[in-house]
SERO-4910 file (N, C-alpha, C, O; in steps of 0.05 Angstrom, whole numbers):
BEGIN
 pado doro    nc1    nc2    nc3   cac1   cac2   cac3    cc1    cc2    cc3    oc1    oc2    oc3
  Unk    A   1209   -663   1153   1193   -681   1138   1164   -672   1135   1152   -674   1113
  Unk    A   1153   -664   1156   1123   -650   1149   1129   -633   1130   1117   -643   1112
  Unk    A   1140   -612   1121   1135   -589   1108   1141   -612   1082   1123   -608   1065
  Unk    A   1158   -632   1075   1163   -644   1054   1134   -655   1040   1129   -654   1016
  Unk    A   1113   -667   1060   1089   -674   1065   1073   -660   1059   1054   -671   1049
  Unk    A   1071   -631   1063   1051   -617   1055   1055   -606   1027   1037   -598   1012
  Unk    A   1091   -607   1019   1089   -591    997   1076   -613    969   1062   -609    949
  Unk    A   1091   -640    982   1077   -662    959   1045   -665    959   1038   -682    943
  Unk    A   1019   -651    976    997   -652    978    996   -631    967    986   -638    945
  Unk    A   1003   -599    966   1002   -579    943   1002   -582    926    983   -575    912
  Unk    A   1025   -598    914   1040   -607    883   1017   -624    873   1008   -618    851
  Unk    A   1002   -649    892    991   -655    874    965   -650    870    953   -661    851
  Unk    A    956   -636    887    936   -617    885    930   -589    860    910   -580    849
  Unk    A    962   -579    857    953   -567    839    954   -580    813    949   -564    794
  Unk    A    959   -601    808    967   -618    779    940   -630    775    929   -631    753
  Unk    A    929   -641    803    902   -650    797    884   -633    784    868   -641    767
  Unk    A    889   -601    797    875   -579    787    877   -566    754    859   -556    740
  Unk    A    910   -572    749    920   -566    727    915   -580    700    917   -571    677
  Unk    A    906   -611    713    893   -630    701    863   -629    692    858   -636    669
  Unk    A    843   -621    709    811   -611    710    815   -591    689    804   -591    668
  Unk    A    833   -574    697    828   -547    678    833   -550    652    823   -534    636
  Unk    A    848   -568    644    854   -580    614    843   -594    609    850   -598    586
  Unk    A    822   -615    615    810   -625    611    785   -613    609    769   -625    595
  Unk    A    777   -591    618    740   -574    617    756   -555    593    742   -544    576
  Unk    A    785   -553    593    789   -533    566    783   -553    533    771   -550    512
  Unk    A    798   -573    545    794   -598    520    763   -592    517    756   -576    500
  Unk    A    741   -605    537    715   -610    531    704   -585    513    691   -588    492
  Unk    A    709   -565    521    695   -528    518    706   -533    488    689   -540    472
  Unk    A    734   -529    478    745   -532    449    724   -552    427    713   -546    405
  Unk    A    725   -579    444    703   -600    437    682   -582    420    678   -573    398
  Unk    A    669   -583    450    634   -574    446    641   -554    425    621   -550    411
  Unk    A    661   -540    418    650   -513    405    654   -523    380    637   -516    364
  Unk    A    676   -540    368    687   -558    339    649   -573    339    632   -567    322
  Unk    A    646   -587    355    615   -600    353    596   -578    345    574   -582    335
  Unk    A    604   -555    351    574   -541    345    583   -530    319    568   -537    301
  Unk    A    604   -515    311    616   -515    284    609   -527    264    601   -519    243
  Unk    A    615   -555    275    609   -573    254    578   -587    247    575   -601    227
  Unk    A    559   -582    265    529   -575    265    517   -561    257    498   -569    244
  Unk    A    521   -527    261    515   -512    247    527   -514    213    519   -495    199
  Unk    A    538   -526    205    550   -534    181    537   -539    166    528   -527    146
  Unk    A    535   -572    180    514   -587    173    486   -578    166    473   -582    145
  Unk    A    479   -566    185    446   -561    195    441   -526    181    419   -520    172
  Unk    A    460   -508    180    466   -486    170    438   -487    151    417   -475    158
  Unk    A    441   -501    127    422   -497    103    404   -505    116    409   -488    133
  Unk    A    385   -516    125    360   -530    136    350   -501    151    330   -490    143
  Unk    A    363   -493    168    363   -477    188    367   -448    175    355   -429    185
  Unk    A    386   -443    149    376   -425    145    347   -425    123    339   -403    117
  Unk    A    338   -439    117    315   -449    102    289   -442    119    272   -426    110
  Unk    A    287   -451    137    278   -452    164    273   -425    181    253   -421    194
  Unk    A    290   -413    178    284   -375    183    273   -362    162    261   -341    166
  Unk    A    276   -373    137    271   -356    107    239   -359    110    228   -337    105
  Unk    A    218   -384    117    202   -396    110    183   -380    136    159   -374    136
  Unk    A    207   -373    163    178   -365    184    186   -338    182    174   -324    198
  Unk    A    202   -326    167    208   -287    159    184   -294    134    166   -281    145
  Unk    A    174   -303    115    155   -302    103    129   -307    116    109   -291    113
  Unk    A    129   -324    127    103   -320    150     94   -299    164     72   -287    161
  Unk    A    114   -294    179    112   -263    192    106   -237    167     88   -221    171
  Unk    A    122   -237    144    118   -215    135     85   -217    121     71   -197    123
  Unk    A     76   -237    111     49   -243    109     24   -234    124      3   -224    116
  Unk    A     34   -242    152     16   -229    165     21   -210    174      2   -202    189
  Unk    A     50   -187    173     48   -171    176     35   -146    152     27   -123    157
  Unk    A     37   -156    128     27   -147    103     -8   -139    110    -20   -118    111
  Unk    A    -16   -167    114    -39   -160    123    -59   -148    142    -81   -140    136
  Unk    A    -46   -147    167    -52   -126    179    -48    -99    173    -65    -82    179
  Unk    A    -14    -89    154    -26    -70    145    -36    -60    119    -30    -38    110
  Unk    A    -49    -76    107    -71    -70     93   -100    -72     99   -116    -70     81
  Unk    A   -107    -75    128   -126    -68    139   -129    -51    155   -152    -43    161
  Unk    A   -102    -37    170   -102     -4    169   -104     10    149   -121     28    150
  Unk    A    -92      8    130    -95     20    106   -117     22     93   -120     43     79
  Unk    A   -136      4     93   -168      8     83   -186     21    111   -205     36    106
  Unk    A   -179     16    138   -191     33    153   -179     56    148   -193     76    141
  Unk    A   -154     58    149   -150    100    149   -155    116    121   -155    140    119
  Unk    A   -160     92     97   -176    101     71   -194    110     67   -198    128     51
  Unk    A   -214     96     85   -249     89     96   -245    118    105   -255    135     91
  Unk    A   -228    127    136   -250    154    144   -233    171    129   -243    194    133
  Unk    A   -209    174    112   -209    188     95   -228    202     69   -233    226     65
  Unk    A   -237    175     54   -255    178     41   -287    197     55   -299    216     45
  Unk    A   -291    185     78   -310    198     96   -308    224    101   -327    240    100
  Unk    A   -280    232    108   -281    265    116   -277    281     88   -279    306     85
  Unk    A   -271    264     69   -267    290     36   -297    283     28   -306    301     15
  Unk    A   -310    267     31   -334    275     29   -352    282     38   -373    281     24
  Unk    A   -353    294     69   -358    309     88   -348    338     76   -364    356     73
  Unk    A   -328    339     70   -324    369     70   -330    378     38   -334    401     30
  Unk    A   -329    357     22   -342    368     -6   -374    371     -6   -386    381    -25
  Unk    A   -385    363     14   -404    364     20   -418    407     36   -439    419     34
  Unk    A   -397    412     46   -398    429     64   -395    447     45   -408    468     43
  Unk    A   -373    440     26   -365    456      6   -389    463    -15   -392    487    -22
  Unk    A   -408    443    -25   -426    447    -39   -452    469    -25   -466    486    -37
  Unk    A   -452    464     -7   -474    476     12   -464    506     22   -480    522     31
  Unk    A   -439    511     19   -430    534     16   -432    558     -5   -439    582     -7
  Unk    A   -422    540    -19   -438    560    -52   -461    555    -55   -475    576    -55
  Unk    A   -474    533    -57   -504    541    -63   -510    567    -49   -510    589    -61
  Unk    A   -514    564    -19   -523    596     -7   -513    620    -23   -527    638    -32
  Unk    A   -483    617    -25   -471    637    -37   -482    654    -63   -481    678    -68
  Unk    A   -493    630    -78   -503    628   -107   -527    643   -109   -534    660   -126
  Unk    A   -545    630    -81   -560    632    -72   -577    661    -65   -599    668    -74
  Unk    A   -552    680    -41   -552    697    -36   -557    720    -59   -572    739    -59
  Unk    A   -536    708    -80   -536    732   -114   -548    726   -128   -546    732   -152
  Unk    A   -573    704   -112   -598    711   -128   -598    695   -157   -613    701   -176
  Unk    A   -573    669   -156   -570    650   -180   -585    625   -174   -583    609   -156
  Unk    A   -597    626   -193   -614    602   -198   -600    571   -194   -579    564   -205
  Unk    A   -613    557   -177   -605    530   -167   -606    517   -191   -621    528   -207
  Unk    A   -593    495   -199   -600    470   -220   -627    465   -206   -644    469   -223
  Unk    A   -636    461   -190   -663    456   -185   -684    474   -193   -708    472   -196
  Unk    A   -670    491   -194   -696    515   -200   -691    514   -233   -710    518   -249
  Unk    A   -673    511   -239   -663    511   -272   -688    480   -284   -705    478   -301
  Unk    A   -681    469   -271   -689    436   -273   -723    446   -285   -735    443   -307
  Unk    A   -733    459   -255   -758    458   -246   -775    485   -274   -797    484   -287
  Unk    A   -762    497   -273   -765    524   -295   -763    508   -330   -778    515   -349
  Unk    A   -743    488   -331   -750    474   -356   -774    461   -361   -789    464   -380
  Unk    A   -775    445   -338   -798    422   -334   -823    442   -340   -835    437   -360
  Unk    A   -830    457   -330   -858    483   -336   -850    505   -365   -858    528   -371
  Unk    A   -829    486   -377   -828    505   -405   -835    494   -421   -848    504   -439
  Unk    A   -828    470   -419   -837    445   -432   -868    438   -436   -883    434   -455
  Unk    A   -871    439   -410   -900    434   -409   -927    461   -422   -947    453   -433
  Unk    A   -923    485   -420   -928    504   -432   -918    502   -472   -928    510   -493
  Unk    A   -899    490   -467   -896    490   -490   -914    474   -509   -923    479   -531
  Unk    A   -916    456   -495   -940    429   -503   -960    443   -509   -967    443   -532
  Unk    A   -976    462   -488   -993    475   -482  -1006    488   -513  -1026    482   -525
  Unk    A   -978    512   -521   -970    524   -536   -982    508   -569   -998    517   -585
  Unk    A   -968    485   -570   -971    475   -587  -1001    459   -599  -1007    452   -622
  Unk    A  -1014    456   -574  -1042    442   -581  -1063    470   -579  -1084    465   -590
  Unk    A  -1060    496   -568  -1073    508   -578  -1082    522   -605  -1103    528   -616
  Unk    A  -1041    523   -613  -1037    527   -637  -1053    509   -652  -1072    521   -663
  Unk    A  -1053    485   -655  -1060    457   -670  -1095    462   -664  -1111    449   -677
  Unk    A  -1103    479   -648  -1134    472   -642  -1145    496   -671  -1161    493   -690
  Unk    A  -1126    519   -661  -1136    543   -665  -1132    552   -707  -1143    570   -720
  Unk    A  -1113    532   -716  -1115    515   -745  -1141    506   -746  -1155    523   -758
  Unk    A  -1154    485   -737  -1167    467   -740  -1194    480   -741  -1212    473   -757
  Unk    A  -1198    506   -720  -1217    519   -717  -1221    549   -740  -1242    561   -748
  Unk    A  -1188    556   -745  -1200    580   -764  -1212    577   -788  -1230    592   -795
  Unk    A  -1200    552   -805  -1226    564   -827  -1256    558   -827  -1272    567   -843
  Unk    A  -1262    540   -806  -1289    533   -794  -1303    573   -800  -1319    583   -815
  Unk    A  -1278    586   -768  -1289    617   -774  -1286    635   -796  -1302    654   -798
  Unk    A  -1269    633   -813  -1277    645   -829  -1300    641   -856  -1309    659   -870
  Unk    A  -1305    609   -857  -1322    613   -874  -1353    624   -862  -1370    635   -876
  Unk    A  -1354    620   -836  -1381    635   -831  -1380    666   -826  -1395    677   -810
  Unk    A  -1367    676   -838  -1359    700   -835  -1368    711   -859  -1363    735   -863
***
């Protein structure tokens, strides 16, 4: 009779168990038909809802990089005109060396042609005004 005793405490021990376990399987099936049917529901909102903070983010990710982009523009711009710079100062000497006349010296050589020329022109204009003066006392 004991062993009859223990086996009916097994038996219903494991039915109790067999019971729990179908029952947390029921609940788990539940919960997951509940979230199914939530995300369903909620699906459009929610995907609405990611669309709206992926535009956020890409916004400000836009903008930050367009402010790398104007900094690495910036010392771009800086070093091609650094080196067109180097570049100009290279030929001049060069120009320089063979003895070719600078636009400055071109500039400066007009400006005193001009001015001679003026020169040119009012002596001419004097030297009218004064010849037949000399030749009639002649």
């Amino acid at each position: 009779m004991p062993k009859k005793l223990t086996e009916l405490a097994t038996e219903t021990n494991e039915m109790q168990l067999a019971a729990k376990v179908r029952e947390s399987a029921s609940q788990i099936w539940l919960a997951g038909l509940g979230a199914f049917s939530k995300a369903q529901k909620e699906g459009v909102k929610m995907f609405e809802a990611l669309v709206a903070e992926g535009e956020k983010v890409q916004e400000r990710t836009k903008s930050v990089a367009d402010e790398r982009l104007a900094e690495v523009k910036a010392k771009a711009t800086g070093t091609w005109d650094k080196l067109e710079q180097v570049f100009e100062e290279r030929v001049a000497r060069a120009l320089h060396s063979l003895s070719v006349p600078s636009r400055k010296d071109v500039d400066v050589l007009s400006k005193r042609v001009a001015e001679l020329t003026e020169i040119a022109k009012k002596l001419s204009h004097e030297e009218e005004t004064h010849a037949p003066r000399a030749r009639a006392h002649k």
